[in-house]
N, C-alpha and C positions, 0 to 999 in steps of 0.2 A: 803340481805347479801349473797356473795357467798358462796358455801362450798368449804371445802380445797379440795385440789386433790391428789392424790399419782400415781408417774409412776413408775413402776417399770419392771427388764427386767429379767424372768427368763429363764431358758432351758425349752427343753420339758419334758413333767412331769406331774405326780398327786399331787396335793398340798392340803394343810387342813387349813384353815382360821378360827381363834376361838378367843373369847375374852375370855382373861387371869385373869377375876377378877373372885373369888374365884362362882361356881355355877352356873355363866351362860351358858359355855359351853355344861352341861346334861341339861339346861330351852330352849336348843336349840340353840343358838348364837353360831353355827359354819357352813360350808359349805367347801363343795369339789370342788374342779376343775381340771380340767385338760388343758395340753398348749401343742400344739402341735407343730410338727417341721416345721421349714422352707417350706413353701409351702402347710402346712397343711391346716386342719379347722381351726388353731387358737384355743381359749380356745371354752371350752361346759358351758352349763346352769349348774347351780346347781342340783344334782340328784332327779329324786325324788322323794319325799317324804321328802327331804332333806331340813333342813332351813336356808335361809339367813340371819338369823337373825339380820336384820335392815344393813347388809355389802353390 
């Protein structure tokens, strides 16, 4: 089975990706990023020390 996909198109920017159910976000289940402009790097790895947690 495939997994689903998500596109999405932001500005450039630091952004915070977290699940919203109650305590997972302090067990870790959030990450950073950042997106750069037009002709940039594009987005960065996760910081770190920082968790992906499972995103």
């Amino acid at each position: 089975m495939r997994a689903p996909t998500l596109t999405v198109t932001l500005q450039p920017g630091r952004y915070e990706i977290h699940c919203p159910v109650d305590g997972h976000k302090t067990m870790g289940m959030d990450t950073h990023f950042t997106v750069g402009g037009a002709g940039g790097a594009g987005s960065s790895a996760p910081e770190p020390g920082g968790s992906t947690g499972g995103y």
